[in-house]
C-alpha positions as CSV (number, residue, x, y, z in Angstrom):
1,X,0.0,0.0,0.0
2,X,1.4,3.3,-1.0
3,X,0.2,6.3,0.9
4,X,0.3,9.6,-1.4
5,X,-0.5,12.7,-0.3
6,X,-0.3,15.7,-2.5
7,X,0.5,19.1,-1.0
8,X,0.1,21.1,-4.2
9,X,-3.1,23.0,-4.8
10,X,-4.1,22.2,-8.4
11,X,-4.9,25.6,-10.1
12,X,-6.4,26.9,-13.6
13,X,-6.1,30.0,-14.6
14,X,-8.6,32.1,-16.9
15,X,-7.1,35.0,-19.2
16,X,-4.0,34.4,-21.5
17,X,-2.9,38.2,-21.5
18,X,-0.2,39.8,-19.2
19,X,-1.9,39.4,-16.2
20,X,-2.4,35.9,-16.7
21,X,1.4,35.0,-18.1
22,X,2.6,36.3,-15.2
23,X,0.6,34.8,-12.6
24,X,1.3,31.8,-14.9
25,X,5.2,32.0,-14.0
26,X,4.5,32.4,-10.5
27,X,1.9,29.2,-10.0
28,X,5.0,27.6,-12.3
29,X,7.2,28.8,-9.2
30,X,5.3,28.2,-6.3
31,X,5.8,24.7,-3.9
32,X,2.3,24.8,-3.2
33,X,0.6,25.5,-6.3
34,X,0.4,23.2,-9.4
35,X,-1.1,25.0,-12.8
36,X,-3.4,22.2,-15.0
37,X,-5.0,24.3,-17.4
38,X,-4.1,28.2,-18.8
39,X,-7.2,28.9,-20.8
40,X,-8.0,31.5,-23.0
41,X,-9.5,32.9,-26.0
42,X,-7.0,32.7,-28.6
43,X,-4.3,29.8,-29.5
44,X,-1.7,32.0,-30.9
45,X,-1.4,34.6,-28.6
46,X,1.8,34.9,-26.5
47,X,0.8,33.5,-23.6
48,X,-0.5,30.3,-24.8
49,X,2.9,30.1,-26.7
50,X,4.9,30.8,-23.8
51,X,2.5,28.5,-21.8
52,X,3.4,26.0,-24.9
53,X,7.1,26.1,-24.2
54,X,6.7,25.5,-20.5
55,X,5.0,22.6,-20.8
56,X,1.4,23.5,-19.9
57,X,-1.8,22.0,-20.7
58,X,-3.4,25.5,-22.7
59,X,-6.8,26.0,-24.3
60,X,-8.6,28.7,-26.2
61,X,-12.1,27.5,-24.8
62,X,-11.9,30.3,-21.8
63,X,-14.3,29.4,-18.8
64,X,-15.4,26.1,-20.8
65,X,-11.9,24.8,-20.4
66,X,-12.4,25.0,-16.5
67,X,-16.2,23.1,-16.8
68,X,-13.9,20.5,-18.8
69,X,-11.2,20.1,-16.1
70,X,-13.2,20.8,-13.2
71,X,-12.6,17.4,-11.5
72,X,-9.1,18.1,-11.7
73,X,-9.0,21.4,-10.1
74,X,-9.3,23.4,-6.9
75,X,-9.1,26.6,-7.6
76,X,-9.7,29.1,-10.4
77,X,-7.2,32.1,-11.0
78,X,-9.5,34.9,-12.9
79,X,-7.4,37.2,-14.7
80,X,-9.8,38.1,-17.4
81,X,-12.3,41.5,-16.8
82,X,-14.6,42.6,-14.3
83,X,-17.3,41.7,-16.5
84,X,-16.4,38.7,-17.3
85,X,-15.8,38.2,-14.0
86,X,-19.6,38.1,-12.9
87,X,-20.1,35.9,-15.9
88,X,-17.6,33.2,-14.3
89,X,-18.3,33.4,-10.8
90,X,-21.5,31.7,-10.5
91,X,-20.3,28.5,-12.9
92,X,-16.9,28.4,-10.8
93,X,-18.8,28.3,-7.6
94,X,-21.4,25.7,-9.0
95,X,-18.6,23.6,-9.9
96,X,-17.4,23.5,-6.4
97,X,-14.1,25.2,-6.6
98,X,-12.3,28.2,-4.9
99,X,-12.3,31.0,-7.2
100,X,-9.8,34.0,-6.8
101,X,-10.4,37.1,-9.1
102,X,-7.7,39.8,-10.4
103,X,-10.2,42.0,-12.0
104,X,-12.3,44.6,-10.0
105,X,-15.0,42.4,-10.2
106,X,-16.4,43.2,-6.5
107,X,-17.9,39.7,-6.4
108,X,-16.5,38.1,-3.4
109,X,-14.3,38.8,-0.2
110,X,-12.0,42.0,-0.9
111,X,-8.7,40.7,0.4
112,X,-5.3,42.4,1.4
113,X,-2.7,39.9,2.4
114,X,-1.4,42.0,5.1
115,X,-4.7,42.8,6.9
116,X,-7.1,40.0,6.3
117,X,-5.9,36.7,4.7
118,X,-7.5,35.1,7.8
119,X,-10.6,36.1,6.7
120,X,-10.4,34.3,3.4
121,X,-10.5,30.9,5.3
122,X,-14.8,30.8,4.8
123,X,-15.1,32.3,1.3
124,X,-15.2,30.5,-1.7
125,X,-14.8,34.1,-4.0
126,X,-11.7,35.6,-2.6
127,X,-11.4,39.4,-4.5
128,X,-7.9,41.0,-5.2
129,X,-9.0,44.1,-5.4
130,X,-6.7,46.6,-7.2
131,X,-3.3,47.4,-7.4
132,X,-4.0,50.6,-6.2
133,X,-5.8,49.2,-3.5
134,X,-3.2,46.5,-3.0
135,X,-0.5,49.5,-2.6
136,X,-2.7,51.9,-0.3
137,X,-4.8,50.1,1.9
138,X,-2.2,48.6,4.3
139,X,-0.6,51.7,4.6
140,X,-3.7,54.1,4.7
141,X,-4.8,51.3,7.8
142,X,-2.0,52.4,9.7
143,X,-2.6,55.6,9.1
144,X,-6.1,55.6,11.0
145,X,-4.3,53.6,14.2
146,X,-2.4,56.1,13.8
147,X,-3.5,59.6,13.3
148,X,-6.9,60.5,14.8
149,X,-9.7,62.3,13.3
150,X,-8.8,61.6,10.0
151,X,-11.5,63.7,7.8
152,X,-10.7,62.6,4.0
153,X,-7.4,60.5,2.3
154,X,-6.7,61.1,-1.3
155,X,-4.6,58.3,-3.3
156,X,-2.9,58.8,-6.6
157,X,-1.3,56.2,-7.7
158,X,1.0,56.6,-11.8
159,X,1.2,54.1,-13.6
160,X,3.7,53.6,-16.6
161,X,0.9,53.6,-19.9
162,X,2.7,50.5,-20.9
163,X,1.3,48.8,-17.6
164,X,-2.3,49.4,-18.3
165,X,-4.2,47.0,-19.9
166,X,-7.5,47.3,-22.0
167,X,-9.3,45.8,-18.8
168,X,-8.4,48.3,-16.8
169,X,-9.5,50.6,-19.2
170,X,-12.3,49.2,-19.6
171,X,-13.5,48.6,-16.4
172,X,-11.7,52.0,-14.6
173,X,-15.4,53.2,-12.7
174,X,-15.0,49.4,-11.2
175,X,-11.6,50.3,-10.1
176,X,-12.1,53.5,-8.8
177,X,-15.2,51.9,-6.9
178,X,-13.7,49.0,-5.7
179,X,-10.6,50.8,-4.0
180,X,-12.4,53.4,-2.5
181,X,-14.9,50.4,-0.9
182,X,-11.8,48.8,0.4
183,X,-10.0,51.8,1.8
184,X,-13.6,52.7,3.3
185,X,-13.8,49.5,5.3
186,X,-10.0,49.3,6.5
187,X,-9.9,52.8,7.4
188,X,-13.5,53.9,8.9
189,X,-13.3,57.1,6.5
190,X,-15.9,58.2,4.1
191,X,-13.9,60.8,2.1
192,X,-11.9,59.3,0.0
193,X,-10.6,60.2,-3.8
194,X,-9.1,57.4,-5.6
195,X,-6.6,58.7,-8.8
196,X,-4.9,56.5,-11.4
197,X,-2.8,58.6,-14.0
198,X,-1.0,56.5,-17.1
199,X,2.3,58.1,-17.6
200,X,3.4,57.5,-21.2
201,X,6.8,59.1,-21.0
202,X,9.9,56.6,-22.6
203,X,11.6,56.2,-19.2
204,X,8.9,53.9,-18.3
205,X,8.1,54.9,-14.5
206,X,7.5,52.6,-11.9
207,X,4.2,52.3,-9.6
208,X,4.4,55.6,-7.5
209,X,1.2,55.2,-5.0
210,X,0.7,58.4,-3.1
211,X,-1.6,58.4,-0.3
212,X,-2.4,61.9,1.6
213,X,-4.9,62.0,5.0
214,X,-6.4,65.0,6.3
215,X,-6.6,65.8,10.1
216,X,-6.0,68.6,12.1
217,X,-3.9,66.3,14.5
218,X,-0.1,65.7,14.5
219,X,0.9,61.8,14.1
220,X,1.5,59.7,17.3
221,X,5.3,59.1,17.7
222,X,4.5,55.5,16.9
223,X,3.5,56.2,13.3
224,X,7.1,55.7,11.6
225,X,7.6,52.2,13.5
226,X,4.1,51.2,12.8
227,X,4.5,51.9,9.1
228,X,7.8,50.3,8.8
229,X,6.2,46.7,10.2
230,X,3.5,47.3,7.8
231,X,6.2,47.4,4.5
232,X,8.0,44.2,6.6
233,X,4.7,42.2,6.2
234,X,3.3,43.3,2.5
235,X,7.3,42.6,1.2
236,X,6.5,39.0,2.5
237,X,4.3,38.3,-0.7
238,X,5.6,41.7,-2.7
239,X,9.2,42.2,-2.8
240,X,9.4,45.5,-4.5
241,X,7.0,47.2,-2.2
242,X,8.6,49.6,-0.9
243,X,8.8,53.4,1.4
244,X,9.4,55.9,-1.5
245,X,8.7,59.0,0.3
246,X,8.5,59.0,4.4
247,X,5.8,60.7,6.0
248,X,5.7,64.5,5.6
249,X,3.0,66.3,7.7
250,X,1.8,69.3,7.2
251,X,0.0,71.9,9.0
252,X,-3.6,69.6,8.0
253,X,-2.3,66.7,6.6
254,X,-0.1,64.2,5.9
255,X,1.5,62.2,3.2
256,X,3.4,59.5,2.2
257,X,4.6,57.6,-1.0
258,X,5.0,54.0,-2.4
259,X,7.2,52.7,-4.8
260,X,6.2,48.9,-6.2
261,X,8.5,47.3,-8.8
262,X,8.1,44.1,-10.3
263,X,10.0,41.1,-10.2
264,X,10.7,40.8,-14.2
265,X,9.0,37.6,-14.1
266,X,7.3,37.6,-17.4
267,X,6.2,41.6,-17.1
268,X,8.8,44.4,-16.6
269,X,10.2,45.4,-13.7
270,X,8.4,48.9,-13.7
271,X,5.2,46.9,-14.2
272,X,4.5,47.1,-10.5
273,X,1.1,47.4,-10.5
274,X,0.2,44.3,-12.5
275,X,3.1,42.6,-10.6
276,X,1.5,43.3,-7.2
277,X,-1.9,42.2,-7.8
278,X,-0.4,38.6,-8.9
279,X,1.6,38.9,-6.2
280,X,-1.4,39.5,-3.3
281,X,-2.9,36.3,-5.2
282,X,-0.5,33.9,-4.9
283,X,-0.4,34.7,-1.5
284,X,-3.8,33.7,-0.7
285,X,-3.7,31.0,-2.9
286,X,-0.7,29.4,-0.9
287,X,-2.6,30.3,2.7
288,X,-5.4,28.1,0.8
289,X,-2.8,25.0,0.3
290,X,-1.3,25.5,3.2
291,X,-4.2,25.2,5.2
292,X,-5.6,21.7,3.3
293,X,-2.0,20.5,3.9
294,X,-2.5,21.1,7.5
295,X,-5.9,19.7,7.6
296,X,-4.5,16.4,6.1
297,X,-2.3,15.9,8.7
298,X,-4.6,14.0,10.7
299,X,-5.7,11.8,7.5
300,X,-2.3,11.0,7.3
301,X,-1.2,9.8,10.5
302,X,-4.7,7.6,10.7
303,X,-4.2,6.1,7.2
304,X,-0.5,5.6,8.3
305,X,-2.0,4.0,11.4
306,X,-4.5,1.9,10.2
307,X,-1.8,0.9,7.3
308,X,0.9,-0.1,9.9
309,X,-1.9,-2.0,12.4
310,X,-3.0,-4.4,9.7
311,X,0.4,-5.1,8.6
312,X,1.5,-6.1,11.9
């Protein structure tokens, strides 16, 4: 008798563009996660060909490819549109799998590694939010510990133009609603103003995420330390996340800046903001495997048991 337990999570992931070929290099990467289908809509684009060369199983039947495989699979990567998105969602959860969704979507559990992948534990739609979200929230959380009475925060986040894909473009009054939502409930503030500016200058700048709160009371002395813990923990699962600009307060304000760069898997370093969301997903997705491996712990030891009584 051979006792087998697998530790990987088995994964598909839906959307063939750059979101997708990244995430795709990452799953490839990861201890804990093992990729069985990358499904799109078209066979020759550069994904599926680069999908091709690393030896996995690609499709060009989208969502259908999932309803195919779904026997085989745990969990769904969504890397397509918010739109599509909604379209997905109730098939993936019929089928019985985890779904995790890169789009702004707003379908399921907004999660931020940092502050809340304990809460994903229940959910079986786990949302990554944005990458300005991604980039603000843990930060602007601190901030309200913090600094009291804040009234209003402002985030501004640029993004090189060659960063922004045509779903984010698409679907920008989903990201702008999704990351105030998200700031709202980490933060207790109402006010908020959510920016995202494409700069289309050659030097090709990284994610710069500004974030700016209003209050007519000076930081506590803790602030600094507090924020520094906070870049400690989101580096964990984001490498390039990182303090661009320390706090400066003002006489009614005060504001930081973050830097996020890449880590050149398939995207460009300066792709940040595409980097981070992938990023903030694989992270969950690990918790997830982590979590079944530890759950079949006990199935192990009384298989291993029951094995080792009758063969005495």
């Amino acid at each position: 008798m051979k006792i087998k337990i697998d530790q990987k999570l088995k994964v598909g992931i839906v959307g063939t563009g750059k979101v997708g070929t990244d995430l795709l290099v990452k799953v490839l990467r990861s201890p804990l996660l093992e990729c069985k289908v990358f499904s799109g809509r078209n066979l020759k684009s550069e994904g599926i060909a680069i999908a091709n060369e690393l030896g996995v199983t690609t499709s060009c039947d989208s969502i259908q490819a999932i309803i195919d495989r779904s026997s085989d699979l745990d969990l769904v990567f969504d890397a397509t549109s918010a739109n599509d998105h909604k379209v997905h969602a109730p098939i993936i959860e019929r089928l019985g799998l985890l779904a995790i969704d890169l789009t702004p979507a707003n379908v399921g559990f907004a999660c931020v590694p940092s502050l809340n992948l304990d809460g994903i534990r229940s959910k079986k739609n786990i949302n990554m939010v944005t990458c300005g979200g991604q980039a603000s929230v843990p930060m602007a959380e601190v901030l309200s510990r913090c600094l009291s009475g804040i009234t209003r925060i402002e985030v501004h986040s640029t993004l090189a133009a060659d960063s922004i894909g045509p779903a984010t473009i698409a679907n920008i009054d989903n990201y702008y609603h999704v990351t105030k939502e998200t700031l709202r409930q980490h933060t207790g503030v109402d006010n908020i103003s959510v920016e995202l500016v494409a700069d289309d200058s050659p030097e090709q700048p990284v994610m710069l995420t500004t974030i700016r709160a209003y209050s007519d009371n000076a930081p506590s002395f803790r602030l600094m330390r507090e924020l520094e813990n906070r870049v400690s923990q989101v580096q964990k699962y984001v490498p390039g996340y990182a303090l661009e600009r320390r706090p400066h307060y003002e006489k009614g304000y005060i504001e930081l800046a973050i830097r996020v760069r890449g880590q050149g898997d398939y995207l460009p370093e300066y792709a940040g903001n595409l980097d981070i969301i992938n990023c903030a997903a694989i992270a969950s997705a690990e918790d997830i495997a982590m979590r079944s491996t530890r759950r079949a712990i006990p199935h192990m030891i009384s298989a291993m048991t029951q094995f080792w009584s009758k063969a005495g």
